[in-house]
KOLMIFI-667614 format. One line per 4 residues: number of its first residue (from 0); their letters; for each residue x, y, z of C-alpha. Coordinates in pm, 1 decimal, padded with zeros to 6 digits. Layout:
<nodes>
NUM	A	X:Y:Z  ...;
</nodes>
This chain:
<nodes>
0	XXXX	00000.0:00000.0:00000.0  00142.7:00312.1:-00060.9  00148.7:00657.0:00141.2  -00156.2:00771.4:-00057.5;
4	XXXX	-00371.9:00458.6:-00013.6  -00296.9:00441.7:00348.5  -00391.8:00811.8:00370.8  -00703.0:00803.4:00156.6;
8	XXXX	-00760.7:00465.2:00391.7  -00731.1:00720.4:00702.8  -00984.6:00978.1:00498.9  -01222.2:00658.4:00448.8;
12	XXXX	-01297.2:00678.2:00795.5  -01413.7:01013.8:00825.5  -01822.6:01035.5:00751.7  -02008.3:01336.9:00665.0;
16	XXXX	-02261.4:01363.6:00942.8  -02573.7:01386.6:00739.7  -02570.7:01104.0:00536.8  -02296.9:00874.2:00673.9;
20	XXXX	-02124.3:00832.3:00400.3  -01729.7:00905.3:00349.9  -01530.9:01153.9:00269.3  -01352.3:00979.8:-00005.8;
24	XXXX	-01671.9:00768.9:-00150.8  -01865.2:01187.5:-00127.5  -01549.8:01285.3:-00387.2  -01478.3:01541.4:-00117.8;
28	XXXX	-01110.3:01512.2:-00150.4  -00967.0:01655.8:-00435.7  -00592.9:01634.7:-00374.3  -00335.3:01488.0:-00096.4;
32	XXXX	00007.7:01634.2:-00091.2  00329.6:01576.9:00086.2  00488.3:01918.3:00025.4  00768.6:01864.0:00258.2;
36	XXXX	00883.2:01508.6:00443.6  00634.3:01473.2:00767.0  00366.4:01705.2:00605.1  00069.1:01606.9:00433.7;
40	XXXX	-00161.7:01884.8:00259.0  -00540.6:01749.6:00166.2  -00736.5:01987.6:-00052.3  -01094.2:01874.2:00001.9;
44	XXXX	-01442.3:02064.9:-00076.1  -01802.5:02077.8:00059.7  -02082.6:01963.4:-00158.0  -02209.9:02325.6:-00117.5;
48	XXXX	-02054.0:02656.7:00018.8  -02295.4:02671.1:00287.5  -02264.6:02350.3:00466.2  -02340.3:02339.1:00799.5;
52	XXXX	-02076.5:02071.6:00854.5  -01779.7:02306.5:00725.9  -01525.7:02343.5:01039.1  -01613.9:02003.8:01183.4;
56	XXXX	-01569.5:01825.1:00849.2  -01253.7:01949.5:00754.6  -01145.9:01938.7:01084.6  -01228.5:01567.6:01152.7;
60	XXXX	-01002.5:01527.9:00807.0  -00721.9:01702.9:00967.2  -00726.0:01494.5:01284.7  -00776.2:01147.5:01071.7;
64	XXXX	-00458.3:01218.4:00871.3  -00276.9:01339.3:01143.8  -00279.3:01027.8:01352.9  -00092.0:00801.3:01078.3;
68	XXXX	00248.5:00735.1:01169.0  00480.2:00951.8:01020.0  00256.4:01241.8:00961.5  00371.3:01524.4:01182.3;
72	XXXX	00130.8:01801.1:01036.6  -00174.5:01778.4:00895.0  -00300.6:02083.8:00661.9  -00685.9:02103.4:00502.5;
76	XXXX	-00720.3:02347.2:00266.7  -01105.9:02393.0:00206.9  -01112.6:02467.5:-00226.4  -01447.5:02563.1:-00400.2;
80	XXXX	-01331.8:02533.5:-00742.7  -01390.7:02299.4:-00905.8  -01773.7:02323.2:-00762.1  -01859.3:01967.4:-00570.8;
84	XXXX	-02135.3:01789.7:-00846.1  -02281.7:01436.1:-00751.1  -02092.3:01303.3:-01043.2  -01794.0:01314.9:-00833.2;
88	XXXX	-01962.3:01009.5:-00597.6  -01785.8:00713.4:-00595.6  -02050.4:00400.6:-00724.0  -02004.9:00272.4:-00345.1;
92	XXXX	-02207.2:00561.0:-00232.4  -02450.3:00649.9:-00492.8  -02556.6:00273.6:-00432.4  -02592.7:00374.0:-00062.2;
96	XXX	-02788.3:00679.4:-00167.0  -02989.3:00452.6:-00426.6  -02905.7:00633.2:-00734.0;
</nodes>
């Protein structure tokens, strides 16, 4: 497994409160970056720019990735662009959401 599956692994786990589905199956995360050794960035988004769930989602991303060995710092950087669409679901969770 390498350092991006175990982090997207780590990302799997958090669940937007709502719906209960994850992070990665929403197509929430749009990048993970290790800019420097010890450092990882995630670039995520929120399916819309009001979400309720803003601070406590991306923070609940920061804490997952920061508790896998090796990561010293954990950065989210909320993005907008490109706009979150449903086509960015993975088919794990638009069978969840029956679609």
């Amino acid at each position: 497994m390498t350092d991006q599956d175990i982090l997207r692994e780590a990302l799997k786990m958090v669940l937007d409160p709502e719906i209960g589905i994850n992070v990665v199956d929403l197509g929430l995360i749009y990048g993970i970056e290790e800019p420097e050794e010890g450092v990882v960035l995630i670039r995520m988004t929120m399916t819309t720019p009001g979400c309720p769930a803003h601070t406590s989602l991306s923070e609940a991303v920061r804490r997952a990735v920061a508790r896998v060995p090796g990561v010293e710092k954990a950065v989210v950087e909320v993005v907008w662009d490109p706009p979150w669409t449903p086509e960015r679901l993975s088919e794990a969770a638009r069978a969840r959401l029956g679609w």
